[in-house]
C-alpha positions in Angstrom: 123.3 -104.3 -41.4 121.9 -107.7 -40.2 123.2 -109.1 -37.0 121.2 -112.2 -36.4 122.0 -116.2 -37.4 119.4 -117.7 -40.6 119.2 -121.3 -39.1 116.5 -124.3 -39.4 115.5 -124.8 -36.3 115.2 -128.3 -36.3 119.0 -128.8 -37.4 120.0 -127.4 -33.9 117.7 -129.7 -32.2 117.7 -133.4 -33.4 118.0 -134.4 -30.2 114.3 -133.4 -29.4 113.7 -136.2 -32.0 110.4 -134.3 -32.9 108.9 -135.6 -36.5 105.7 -133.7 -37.8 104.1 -134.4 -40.9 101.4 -132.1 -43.2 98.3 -134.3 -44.5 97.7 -133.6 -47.7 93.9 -132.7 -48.5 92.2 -132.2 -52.0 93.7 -133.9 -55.4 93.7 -131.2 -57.6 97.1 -130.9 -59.2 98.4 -127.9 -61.1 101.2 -127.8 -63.7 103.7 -124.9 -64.4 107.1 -124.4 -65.9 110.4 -122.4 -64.7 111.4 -119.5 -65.8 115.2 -119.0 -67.9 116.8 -116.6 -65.8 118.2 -117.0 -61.9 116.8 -114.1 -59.5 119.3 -113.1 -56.4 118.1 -114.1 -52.8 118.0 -110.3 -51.5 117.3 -111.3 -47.5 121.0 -112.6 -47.3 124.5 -110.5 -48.3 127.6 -110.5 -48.1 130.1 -107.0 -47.6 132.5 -105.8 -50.3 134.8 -103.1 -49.8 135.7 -101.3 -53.1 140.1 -100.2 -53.0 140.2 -95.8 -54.9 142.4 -96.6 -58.4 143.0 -94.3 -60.9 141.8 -94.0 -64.5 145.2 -95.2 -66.0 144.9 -98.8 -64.5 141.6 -99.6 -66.5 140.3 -100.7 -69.8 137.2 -99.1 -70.6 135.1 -98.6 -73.6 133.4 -96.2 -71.6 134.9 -92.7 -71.3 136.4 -91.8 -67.8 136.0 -88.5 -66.7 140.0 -87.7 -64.9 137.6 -85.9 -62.4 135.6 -88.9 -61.5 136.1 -90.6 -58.2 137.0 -94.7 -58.9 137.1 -97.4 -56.9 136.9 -100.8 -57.8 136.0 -104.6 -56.5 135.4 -107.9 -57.2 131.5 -109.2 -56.5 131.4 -113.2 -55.8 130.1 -115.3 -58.7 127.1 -117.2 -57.2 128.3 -120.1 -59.8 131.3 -120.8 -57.8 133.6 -119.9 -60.6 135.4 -116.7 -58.8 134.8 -113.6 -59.1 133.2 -110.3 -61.5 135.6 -107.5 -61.6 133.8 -104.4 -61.2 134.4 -100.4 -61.2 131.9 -97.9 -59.4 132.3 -94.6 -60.8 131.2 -91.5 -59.4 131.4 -88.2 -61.7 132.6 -85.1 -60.4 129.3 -83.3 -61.6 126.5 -86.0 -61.3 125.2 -87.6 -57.9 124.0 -90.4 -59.9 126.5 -93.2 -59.6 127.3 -95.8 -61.5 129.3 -99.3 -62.0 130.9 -100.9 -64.6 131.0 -105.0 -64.6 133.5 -107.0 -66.4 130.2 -109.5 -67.4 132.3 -111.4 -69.7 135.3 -111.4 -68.3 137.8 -109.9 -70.8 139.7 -107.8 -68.6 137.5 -104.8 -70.2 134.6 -102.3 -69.3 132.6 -102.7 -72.5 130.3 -100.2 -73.2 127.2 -102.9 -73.0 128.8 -103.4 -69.3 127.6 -100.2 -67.8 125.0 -100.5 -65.3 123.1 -97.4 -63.9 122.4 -97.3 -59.8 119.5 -96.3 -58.5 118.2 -94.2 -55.3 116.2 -97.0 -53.9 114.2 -94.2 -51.5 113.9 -90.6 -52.6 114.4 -89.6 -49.1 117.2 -91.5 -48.7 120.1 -90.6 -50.9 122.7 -92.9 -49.0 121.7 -96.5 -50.5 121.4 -97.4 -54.0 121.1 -100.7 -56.0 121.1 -102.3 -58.9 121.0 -105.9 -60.6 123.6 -107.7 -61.9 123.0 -110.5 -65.0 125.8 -112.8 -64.9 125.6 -115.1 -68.6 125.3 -118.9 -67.4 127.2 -121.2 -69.9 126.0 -124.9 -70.6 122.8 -124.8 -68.5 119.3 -124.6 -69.0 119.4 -121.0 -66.9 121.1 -118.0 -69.0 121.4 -115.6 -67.0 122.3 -115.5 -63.2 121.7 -112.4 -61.1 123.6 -110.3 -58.1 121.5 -108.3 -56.1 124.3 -105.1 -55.2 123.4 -102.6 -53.0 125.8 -98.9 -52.3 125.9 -97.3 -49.4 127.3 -93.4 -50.2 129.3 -92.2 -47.3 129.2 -95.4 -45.6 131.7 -96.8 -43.5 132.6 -99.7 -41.5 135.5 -100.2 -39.9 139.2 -100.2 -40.8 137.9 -98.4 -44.3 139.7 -95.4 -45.8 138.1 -92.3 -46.8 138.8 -93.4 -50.5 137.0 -96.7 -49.7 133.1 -97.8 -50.6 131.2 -100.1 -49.3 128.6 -102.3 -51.4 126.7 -105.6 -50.3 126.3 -108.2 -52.4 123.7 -111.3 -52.7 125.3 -114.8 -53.0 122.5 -117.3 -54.0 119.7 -117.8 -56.5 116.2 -118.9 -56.7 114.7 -121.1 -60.0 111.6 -119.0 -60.5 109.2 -120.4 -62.3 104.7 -120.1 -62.8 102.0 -122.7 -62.4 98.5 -122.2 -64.0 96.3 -122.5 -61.2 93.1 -122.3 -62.2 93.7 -119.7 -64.4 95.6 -117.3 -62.0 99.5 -117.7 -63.3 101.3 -118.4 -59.3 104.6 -116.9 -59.0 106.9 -119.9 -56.9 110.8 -120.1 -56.4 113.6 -122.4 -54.7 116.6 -122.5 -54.0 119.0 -123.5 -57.1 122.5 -125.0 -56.1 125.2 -124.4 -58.5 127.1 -127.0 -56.9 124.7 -130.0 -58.3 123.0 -127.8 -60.3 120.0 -129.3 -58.7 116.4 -128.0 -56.7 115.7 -129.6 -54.1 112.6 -128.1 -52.7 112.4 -130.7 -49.4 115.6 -128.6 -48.6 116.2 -125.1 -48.0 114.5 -121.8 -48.8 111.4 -121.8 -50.9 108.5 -119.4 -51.5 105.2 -118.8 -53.6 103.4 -115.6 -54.4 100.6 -115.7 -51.6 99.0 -112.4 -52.2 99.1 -112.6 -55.9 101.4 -109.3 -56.9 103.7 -110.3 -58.6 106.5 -110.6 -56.0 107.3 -112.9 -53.5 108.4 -111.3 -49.9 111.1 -114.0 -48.7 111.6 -112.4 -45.0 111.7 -114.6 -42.5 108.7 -114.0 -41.6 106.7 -113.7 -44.5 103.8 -116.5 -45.5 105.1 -116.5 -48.4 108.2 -117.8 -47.8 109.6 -121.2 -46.0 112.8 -123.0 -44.9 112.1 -127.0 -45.8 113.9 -129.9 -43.9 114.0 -132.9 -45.0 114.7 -134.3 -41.9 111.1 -132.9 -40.7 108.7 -135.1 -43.5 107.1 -132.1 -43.5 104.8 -130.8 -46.9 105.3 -127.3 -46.8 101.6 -126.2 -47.4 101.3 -121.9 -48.4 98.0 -119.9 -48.9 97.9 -118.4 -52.2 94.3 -116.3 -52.0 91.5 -118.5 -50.7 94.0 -121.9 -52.0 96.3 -124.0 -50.0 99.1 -125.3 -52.3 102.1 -127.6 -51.7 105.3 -128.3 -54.4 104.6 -131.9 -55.7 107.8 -131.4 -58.1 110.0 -129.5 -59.8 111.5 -131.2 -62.0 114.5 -129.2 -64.2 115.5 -132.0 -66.9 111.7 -132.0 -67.9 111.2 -128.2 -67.1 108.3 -129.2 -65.0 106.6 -127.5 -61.5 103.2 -129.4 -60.1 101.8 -127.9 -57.5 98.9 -129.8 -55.3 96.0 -128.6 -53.7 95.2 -129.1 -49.7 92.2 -128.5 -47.5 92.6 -125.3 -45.4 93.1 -127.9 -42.0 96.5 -128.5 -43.9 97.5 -125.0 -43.2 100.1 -124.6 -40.2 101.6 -121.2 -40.4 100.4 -118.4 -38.0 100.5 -115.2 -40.5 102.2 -112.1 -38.7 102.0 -108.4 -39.5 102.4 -105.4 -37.8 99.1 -104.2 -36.3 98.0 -108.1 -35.6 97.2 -109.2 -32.6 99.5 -111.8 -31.6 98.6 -115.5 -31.4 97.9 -116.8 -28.4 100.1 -119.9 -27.4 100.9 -121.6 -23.7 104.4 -122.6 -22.7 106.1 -124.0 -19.5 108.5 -121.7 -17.8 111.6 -122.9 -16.0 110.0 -123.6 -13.1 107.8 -125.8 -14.9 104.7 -123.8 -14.3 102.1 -123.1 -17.4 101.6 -119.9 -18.8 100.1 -118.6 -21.7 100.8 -115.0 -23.1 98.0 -113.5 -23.2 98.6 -113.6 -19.4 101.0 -111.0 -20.1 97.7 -108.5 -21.2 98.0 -105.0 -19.8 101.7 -104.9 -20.2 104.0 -103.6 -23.0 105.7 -107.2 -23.9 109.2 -107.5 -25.6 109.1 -111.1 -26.9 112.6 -112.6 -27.4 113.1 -115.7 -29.2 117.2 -116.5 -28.6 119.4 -118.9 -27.4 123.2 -119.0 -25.2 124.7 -120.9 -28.6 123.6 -118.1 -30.9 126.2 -115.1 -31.0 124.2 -112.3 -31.9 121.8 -112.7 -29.0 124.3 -113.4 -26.8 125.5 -109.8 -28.0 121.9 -108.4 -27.1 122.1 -109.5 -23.7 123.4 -106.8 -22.3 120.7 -104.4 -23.5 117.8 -106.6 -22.9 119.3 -106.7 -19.1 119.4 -102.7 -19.0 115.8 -102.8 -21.0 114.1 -104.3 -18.5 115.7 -102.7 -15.5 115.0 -99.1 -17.4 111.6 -99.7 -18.2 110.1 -101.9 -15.6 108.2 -99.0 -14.1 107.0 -97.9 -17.5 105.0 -101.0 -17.8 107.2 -103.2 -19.9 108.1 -107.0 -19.3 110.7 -109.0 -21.2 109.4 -112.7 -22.1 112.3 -115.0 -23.8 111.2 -118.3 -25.7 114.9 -119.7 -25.0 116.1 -122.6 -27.6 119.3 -124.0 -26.2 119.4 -128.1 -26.3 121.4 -128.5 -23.3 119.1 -129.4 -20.3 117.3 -126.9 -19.0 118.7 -126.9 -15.4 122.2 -126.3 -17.3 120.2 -123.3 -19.0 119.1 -122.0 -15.7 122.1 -121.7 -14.0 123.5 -119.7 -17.4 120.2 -117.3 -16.3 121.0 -116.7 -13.0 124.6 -116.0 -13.8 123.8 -113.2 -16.3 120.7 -111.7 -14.5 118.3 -113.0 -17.0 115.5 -113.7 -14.5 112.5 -112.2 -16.3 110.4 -115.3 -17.7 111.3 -117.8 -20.0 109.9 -120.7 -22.3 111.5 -123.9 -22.2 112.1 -124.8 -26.0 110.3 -128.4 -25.9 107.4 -126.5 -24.7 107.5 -123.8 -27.8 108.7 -126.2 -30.8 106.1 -126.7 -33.0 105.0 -123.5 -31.9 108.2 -121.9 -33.4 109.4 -124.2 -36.1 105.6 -125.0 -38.0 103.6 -122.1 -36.8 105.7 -118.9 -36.7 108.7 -120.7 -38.7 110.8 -118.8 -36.7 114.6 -118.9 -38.9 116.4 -116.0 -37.5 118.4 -115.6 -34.4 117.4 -113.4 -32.6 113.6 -113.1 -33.4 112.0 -110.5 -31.7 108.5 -109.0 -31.4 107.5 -105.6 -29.4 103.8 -106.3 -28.0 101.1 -103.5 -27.1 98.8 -103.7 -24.1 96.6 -105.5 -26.5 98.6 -107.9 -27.5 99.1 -106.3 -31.0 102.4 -106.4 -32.8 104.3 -103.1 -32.9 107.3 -104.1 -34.1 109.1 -107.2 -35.5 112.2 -105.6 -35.5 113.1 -105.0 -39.8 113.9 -101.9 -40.1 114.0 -102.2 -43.4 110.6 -101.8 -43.5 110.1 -98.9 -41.2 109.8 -100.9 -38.1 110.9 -99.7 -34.5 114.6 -101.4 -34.2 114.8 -103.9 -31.3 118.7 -104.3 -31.2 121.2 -102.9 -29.3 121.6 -99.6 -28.3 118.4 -98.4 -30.5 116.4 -100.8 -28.0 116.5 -98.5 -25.7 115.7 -95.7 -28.1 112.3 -97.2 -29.0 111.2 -98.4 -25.7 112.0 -95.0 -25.0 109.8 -93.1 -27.3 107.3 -95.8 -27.4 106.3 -96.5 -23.6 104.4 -94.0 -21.6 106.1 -92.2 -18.8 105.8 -93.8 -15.1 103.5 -92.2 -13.5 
C-alpha cells in the first residue's frame, strides 16, 4: 500500500511567493477531440473491505454455487451519487475469482453484470483486477470507470478471516487524441464531476510522451504533471522529438488544441532507473553551498520530506537507524527538507530528533523540485550509486528496491558492500 501525501508543492508554500512562467516557442497548433468514455486514475485508491454473506440474501441472475465463498461491498461512485453494490464470488473449484456489480442499480446481479478478475502477474497469484464501467446519464461521457484491484489472502487490520480486501480508484481522466502531424497523441485531465468541467491549469494532467499507447501517470513520469494555477505556469511535455502544451480543451465544443514549443521551453528533468542523476546545488543549513555530485564515491539516499508531512515523519525513525547502520558501508543520507517555517525553527526540530546528516534548505531546491523533478509525493525518495546513477525511486510496483520502513534497511542491506 501507499504511505506517502500527493500534494502540489507550491500550495504548501505561497509564502515563498515564487511565480515562474513557460515561454511559449513555435506557432504550430494541433487540433484533437475527446474521447466518450471516463478512464480511472490508477496512481490513487481508496480501501474497501468486503463483509462474508450468504447466498440467500442476494438477487442474482447468475447461478450461485452454495459452495462458493461470498462477500460483498459497496465501491464509491466517482460521480458523487453513492455507491455500486457489488458481490465477489469465489467458487469452491476455480481459483479464478470473480465480482458481480449492481451497474444499474436495481437491487439485482444481472447476468450482463458479471465481471471476470484477472491475475495481473502470473507469479503473483495474490492481486487481481478488473475495470469497472459505470453508465453516465445526461452527459456527454457514457461510461465512467473504477479501477478495482483484490488482494487474495490479504489482510489489514481489525479484518475477519471471512473478510476481503479490494482497493478502489476514485477519480477520472477526459481522454481524448490530437492529430499531430499525423501521429494521433494520446492526452488526458482531470474531469470533475462536481462542475462537470476540465480544467487543465488545475490538477493532474498527462500526454503520451513515448507514443504507446498509454500514458504512465506516476509521479514521476514525463508524461504526467500536476498544473497550478496559482504558478502561470504552461505545462510544456515531450512527445518524441515535439514539445507540446494544452492550449484548450474545450468539452461543450468537443475540442483539444495542443501548441507547439521550442525545446528551451522544456523544464522537466526526465528520471529513470539506471540515469545518472542531475546535478543540482543547494544551500545547507549552515548556509554553505553544495552541489551533489559532491556526494560522488558514496552510496546516497536522497530524501525529499518535510516535519508537516505524516508519512515522513513516520520514516524518521528508520532513516535515523539507516544511517547509523550503514555509515561504515559507505552510505550517506541527504534530505531536501520543505517545511515553510524559518529555517532556524527547522533546525532546532533536527537537532532534537538526531537528524544531523545534511540538508537542503527548501528556497534553495524550489524550482529545482516543483518545475524540474515535479516532485508531488511526500516522501520522495531516490537511492544513488557511487556514480550517481539512480538505483531506486522507491515504487515497488515496478520492481524497485523499497525505501520505506523497515524494508529500508532490507535493501541497504543487500545492496551496500560490506565494511571492510
Amino acid at each position: 500500500m501507499k504511505n506517502h501525501l500527493k500534494l502540489t508543492i507550491f500550495s504548501l508554500f505561497l509564502i515563498l511567493s515564487a511565480t515562474v512562467s513557460t515561454l511559449a516557442g513555435g506557432d504550430k497548433e494541433y487540433i484533437g477531440q475527446f474521447d466518450t468514455a471516463l478512464i480511472a486514475n490508477v496512481e490513487d485508491y481508496e480501501k474497501i473491505v468486503f463483509k462474508h454473506v450468504t447466498a440467500d440474501a442476494i438477487k442474482s441472475e447468475t447461478a450461485l454455487s452454495p459452495r462458493a465463498h461470498l462477500t460483498a461491498g459497496q465501491f464509491i461512485n466517482p460521480q458523487l451519487n453513492g455507491s455500486v453494490r457489488a458481490l465477489l464470488v469465489e467458487e469452491e473449484d476455480s481459483e479464478t475469482p470473480y465480482v458481480l456489480v449492481d451497474l444499474n442499480n436495481d437491487s439485482t446481479f444481472g447476468k450482463n453484470e458479471k465481471l471476470e478478475l484477472k491475475q495481473e502477474d502470473k507469479d503473483n497469484p495474490y492481486i487481481w483486477s478488473t475495470t469497472v464501467n459505470l453508465p453516465v446519464a445526461g452527459n456527454f461521457f457514457k461510461t465512467c470507470a473504477i479501477f478495482v484491484r483484490y488482494f487474495k489472502t490479504f489482510k489489514i487490520e481489525k479484518m475477519t478471516p471471512q473478510e476481503r480486501l479490494f482497493t478502489q480508484s476514485t477519480e477520472v481522466y477526459a481522454r481524448g487524441r490530437v492529430d499531430v502531424g499525423g501521429r494521433k497523441v494520446l492526452v488526458q485531465y482531470a474531469y470533475s464531476f462536481v462542475d462537470k468541467s476540465i480544467d487543465f491549469q488545475e490538477g493532474w494532467q498527462g500526454m503520451d510522451g513515448d507514443e504507446n499507447g498509454e500514458i504512465d501517470m506516476d509521479s514521476l513520469s514525463p508524461e504526467a504533471a500536476k498544473a497550478a494555477r496559482a504558478l502561470k505556469e504552461t505545462i510544456v511535455f515531450r512527445v518524441g522529438q515535439s514539445y507540446l502544451s494544452t492550449k484548450k480543451a474545450d468539452l461543450k465544443k468537443n475540442q483539444i488544441v495542443l501548441r507547439e514549443h521550442e525545446a528551451k521551453d522544456y523544464k522537466r528533468i526526465e528520471l529513470a532507473v539506471g540515469k545518472e542523476f542531475p546535478e543540482f546545488e543547494f544551500t545547507d543549513f549552515d548556509g554553505k553551498k553544495r552541489r551533489i555530485s559532491e556526494f560522488r564515491g558514496k552510496y546516497v539516499l536522497l530524501d525529499v520530506w518535510g516535519f508537516w508531512c505524516p508519512p515522513c515523519r513516520k520514516e524518521m525513525p528508520y532513516l535515523r537507524e539507516a544511517a547509523k547502520r550503514f555509515k561504515s558501508r559507505n552510505l550517506v543520507l541527504v534530505g531536501l527538507n520543505t517545511d515553510p517555517v524559518p529555517f532556524e525553527q527547522v533546525k532546532r526540530s533536527l537537532e532534537e530528533n538526531s537528524m544531523m546528516w545534511t540538508q537542503a534548505k527548501f528556497e534553495s531546491v524550489f524550482d529545482f523540485l516543483n518545475l524540474q523533478l515535479r516532485v508531488e509525493s511526500f516522501p520522495t525518495t531516490f537511492l544513488l550509486t557511487p556514480e550517481g546513477k539512480i538505483l531506486s525511486m522507491s515504487r515497488q510496483e515496478r520492481g524497485e528496491p523499497d525505501l520505506r520502513g523497515k524494508d529500508l534497511l532490507e535493501t541497504l542491506d543487500e545492496i551496500l558492500p560490506e565494511s571492510e
